[in-house]
C-alpha positions in Angstrom: 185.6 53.8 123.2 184.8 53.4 119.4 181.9 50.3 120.5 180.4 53.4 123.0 180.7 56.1 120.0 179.2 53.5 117.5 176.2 53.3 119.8 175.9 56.4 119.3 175.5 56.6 115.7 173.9 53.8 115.7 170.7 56.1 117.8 171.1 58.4 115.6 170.8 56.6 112.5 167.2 55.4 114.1 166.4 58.3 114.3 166.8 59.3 118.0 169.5 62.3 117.9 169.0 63.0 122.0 170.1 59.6 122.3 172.7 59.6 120.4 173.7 62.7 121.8 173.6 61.6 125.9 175.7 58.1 124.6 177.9 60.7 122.9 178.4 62.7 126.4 179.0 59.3 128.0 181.9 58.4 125.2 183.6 61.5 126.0 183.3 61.4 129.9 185.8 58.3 129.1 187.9 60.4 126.7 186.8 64.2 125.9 189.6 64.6 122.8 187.9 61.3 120.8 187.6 62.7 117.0 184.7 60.8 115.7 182.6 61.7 119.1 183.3 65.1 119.1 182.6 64.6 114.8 179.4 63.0 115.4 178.3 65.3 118.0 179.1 67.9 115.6 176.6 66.3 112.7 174.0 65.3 114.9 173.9 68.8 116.7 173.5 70.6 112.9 171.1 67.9 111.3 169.2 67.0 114.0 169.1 69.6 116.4 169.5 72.4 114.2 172.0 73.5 116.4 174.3 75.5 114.5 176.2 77.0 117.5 176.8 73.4 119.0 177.7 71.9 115.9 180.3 74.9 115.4 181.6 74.1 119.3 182.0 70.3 119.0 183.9 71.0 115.3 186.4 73.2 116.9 187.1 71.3 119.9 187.5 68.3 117.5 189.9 70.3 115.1 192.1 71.7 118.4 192.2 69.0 120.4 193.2 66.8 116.8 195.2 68.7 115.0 196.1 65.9 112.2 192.5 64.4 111.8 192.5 62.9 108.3 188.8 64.8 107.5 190.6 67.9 108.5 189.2 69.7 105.0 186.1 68.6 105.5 185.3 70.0 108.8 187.1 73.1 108.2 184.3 73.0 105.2 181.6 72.5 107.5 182.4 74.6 110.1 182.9 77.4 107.0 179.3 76.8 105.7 177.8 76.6 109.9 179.9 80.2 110.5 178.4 81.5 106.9 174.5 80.2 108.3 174.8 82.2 111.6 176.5 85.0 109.6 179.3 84.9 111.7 183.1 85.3 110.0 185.2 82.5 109.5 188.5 82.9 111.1 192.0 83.0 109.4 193.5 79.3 109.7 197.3 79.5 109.7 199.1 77.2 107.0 199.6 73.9 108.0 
């Protein structure tokens, strides 16, 4: 799984984010819950798409299918600063 996802950054660092993207799909046909796949989709979606909405999807399907990711913070960040671009409200997180 983490060889397929690193493929997938590995497109997208050449430059080639609906590559990255369709090896992305691919990593998660094997296993839909994988954090850095649904992270990366997330980050190539908002830089290289400009896909705010699908950026916003990916992050919260990463964040409720992973509920102790270590980069927790920052994606709760992210997905703050996505919600605040769209100007849509950022919902109440309960305490962890």
């Amino acid at each position: 799984m983490n060889l397929s996802t690193d493929l997938g950054t590995a497109l997208w660092y050449s430059g080639r984010a609906d590559a990255a993207l369709a090896q992305d799909a691919r990593s998660l046909a094997v296993d839909p819950t994988h954090a850095q796949t649904l992270f990366n989709i997330g980050m190539v979606k908002r830089d290289g798409k400009q896909d705010l909405k699908g950026a916003i999807e990916s992050w919260e399907k990463l964040l409720q299918t992973n509920p102790d990711y270590p980069d927790r913070t920052k994606v709760e960040q992210m997905l703050a600063q996505a919600r605040q671009a769209l100007g849509q409200p950022s919902p109440v997180t309960p305490m962890r």
